[in-house]
N, C-alpha and C positions, 0 to 999 in steps of 0.2 A: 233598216228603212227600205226604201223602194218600192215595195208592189203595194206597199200604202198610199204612195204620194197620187197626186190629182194633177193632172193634166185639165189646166183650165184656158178656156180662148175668151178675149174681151172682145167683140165684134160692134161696130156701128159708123155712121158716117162722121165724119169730120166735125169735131165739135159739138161731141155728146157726149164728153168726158173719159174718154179711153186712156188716152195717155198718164189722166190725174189716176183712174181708177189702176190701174196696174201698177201704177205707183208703191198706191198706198196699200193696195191686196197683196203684191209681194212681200212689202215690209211684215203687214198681220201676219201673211203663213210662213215667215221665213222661206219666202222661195224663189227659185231661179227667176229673172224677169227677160225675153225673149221678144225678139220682132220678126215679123214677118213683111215682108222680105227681110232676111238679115241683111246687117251692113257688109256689103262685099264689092270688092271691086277689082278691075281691069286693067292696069297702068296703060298697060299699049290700044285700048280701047278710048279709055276715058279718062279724067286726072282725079271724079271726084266717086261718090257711092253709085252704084250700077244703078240705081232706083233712078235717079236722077234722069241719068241715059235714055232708059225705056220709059218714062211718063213722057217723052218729049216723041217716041217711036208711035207709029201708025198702031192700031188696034189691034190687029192679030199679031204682029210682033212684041208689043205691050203685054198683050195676055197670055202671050206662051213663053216669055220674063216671070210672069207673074206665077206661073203655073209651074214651073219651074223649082223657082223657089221653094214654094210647099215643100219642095223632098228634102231638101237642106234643112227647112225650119223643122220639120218633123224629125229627123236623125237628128240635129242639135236638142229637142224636146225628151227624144228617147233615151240620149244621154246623160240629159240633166237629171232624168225623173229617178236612175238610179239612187238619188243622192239629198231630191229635194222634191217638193211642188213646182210645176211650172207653171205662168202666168205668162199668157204671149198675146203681144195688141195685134191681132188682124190674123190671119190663116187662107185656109183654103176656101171656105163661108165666104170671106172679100172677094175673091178673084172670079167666084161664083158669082157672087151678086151685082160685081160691078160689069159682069159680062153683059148683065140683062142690058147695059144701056149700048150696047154694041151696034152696029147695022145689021150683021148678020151675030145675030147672037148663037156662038157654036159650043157655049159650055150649059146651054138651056138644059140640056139632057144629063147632065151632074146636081141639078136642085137637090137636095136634102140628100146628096149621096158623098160620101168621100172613097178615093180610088185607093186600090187597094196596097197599095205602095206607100202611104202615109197615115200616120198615127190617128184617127179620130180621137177630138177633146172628152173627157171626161165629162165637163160640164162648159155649155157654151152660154156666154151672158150675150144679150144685146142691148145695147144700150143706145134708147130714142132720144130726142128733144123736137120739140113745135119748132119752126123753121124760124121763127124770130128769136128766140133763146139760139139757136144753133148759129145765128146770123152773127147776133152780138157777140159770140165766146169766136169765131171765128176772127172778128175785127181784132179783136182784144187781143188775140194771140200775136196780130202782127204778122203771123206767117203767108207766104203769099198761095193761093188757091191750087189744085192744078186745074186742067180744063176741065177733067169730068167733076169738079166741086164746082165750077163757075155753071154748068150744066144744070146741077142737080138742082142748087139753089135758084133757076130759076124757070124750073120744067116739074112741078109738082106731079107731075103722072108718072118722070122717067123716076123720081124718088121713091116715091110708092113700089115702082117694079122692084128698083134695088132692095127694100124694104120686106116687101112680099117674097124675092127669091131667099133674102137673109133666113126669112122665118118656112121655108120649106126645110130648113136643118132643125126646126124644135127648140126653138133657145127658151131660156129664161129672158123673159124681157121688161126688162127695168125704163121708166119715163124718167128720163132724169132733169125734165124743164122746171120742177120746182122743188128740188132735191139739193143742198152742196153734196160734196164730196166725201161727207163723214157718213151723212144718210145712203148716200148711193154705197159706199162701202160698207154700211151695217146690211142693207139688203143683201149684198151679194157673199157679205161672212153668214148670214141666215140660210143662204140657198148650198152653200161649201157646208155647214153644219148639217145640213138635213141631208146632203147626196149618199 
């Protein structure tokens, strides 16, 4: 096995089914399932996951957290792929896209590029929903926003930007507003069959 396996990234905003679809895409390929930012943390920093820490951190501290990251999640993806497919909710494509909503946006110059120190995806999905579908799987989850989702949902221009820099990387992009999770996963074993 190995230089068979597929290095796949699920990418999109908050309540367009990423977490369902990795789910159930790891179980289909039998394969490693990964986040980005991994779960990692600081005892003498902070008590809980370092994510936590930096969504609460000013912006350019935030994004070079985020940025960061990448090279962990990518050496964790290179290892796994020895062994299996990987399947990871969010990458480097996030950290890019969520820049765009920045004051000074400073990763504008990485659109549709990854830096040469981390693994590019094999195949990258995005996956949309209409901001009312995104609205309601948002309540539903019960999980609470961070600010840039409280932003997005209610700045339709800054979504778009986020959106448009997603798709300078080329994704496959899947509408998942009137799609369950079986359909959005038949797509996405369609686009893994064809690659």
């Amino acid at each position: 096995m190995g230089q068979d396996n597929l290095f796949i990234v699920i990418e999109g905003l908050d309540g367009t089914g990423k977490s369902t679809l990795v789910e159930k895409l790891s179980s289909a390929l039998n394969a490693k399932s990964l986040s980005s930012p991994p779960l990692m943390k600081a005892p003498d920093l902070y008590e809980g996951n370092l994510r936590d820490y930096f969504d609460k951190s000013p912006q350019l501290i935030r994004r070079a957290y985020y940025s960061s990251t990448n090279l962990i999640a990518s050496e964790m993806a290179i290892e796994a792929l020895k062994h299996n497919h990987v399947v990871m909710d969010r990458y480097w494509t996030s950290t890019v896209a969520f820049s765009s909503m920045d004051d000074c946006n400073e990763m504008a110059e990485w659109e549709g590029k990854y830096p040469s120190s981390i693994r590019p995806p094999d195949i990258l999905i995005l996956l949309t929903v209409d901001e009312t579908n995104r609205d309601e799987r948002m309540v539903g989850r019960g999980e609470p926003k961070t600010d840039e989702e409280d932003n997005l949902a209610s700045d339709n221009l800054r979504r778009e930007e986020v959106l448009a820099s997603y798709r300078t990387f080329s994704p496959f992009e899947i509408d998942t507003s009137n799609l369950d999770p079986e359909g959005v996963l038949k797509a996405v074993l369609k686009i893994v069959e064809n690659h």
